[in-house]
N, C-alpha and C positions, 0 to 999 in steps of 0.2 A: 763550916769547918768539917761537919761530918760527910756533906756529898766531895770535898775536895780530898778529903783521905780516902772515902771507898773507890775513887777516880783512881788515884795514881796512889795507893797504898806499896806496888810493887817499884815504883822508882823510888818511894821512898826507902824502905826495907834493904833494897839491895845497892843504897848509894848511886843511883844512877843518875843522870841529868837530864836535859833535851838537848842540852849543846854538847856536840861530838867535842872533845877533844881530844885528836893523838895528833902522831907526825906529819898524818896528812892533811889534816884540816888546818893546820897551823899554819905549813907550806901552801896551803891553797888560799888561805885567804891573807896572808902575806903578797902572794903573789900578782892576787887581782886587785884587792883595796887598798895595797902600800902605792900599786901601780898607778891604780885610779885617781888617787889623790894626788900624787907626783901630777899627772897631769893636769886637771881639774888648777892645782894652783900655779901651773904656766900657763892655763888658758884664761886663769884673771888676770896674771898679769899681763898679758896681752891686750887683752883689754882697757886696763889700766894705763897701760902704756900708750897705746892708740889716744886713749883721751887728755892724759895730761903734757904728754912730750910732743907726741907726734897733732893735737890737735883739731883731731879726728876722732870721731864717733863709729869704729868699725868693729863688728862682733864677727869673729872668726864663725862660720856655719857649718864649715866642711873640711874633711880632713884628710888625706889621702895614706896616712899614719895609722888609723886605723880600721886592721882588718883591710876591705879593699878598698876604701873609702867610703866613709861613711858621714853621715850629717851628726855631727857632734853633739846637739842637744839630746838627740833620741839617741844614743849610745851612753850619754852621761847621766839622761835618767833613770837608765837601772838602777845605777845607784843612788837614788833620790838627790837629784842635783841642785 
């Protein structure tokens, strides 16, 4: 307890955090990870779909949606997919 106080004695003292919060951080990550997820759950159920309706086994790989097309997996593991 005592090296975690002499560490960060001054975030604590002046109320400060590690996570930014104002307008813009709010707006920014509204903006990528509300987005992210919107997507992410049309791309299961795509898959979803594929398997139960349509009877087929097809995993979308590539997208042309985003950015300039990009392979979906490696775009959606930024954000731990």
């Amino acid at each position: 307890m005592i090296t975690f106080n002499r560490c960060f004695w001054y975030f604590i003292i002046m109320g400060k955090s590690f996570i930014e919060v104002s307008a813009n951080s709010a707006k920014d990550g509204l903006s990528q990870h509300f987005t992210f997820l919107k997507y992410y759950g049309h791309y299961l159920r795509t898959i979803i779909r594929s398997i139960f309706i349509e009877h087929t086994f097809q995993i979308p790989i590539f997208d042309f949606n985003i950015g300039f097309g990009d392979d979906i997996v490696n775009t959606l593991s930024y954000y731990v997919m």
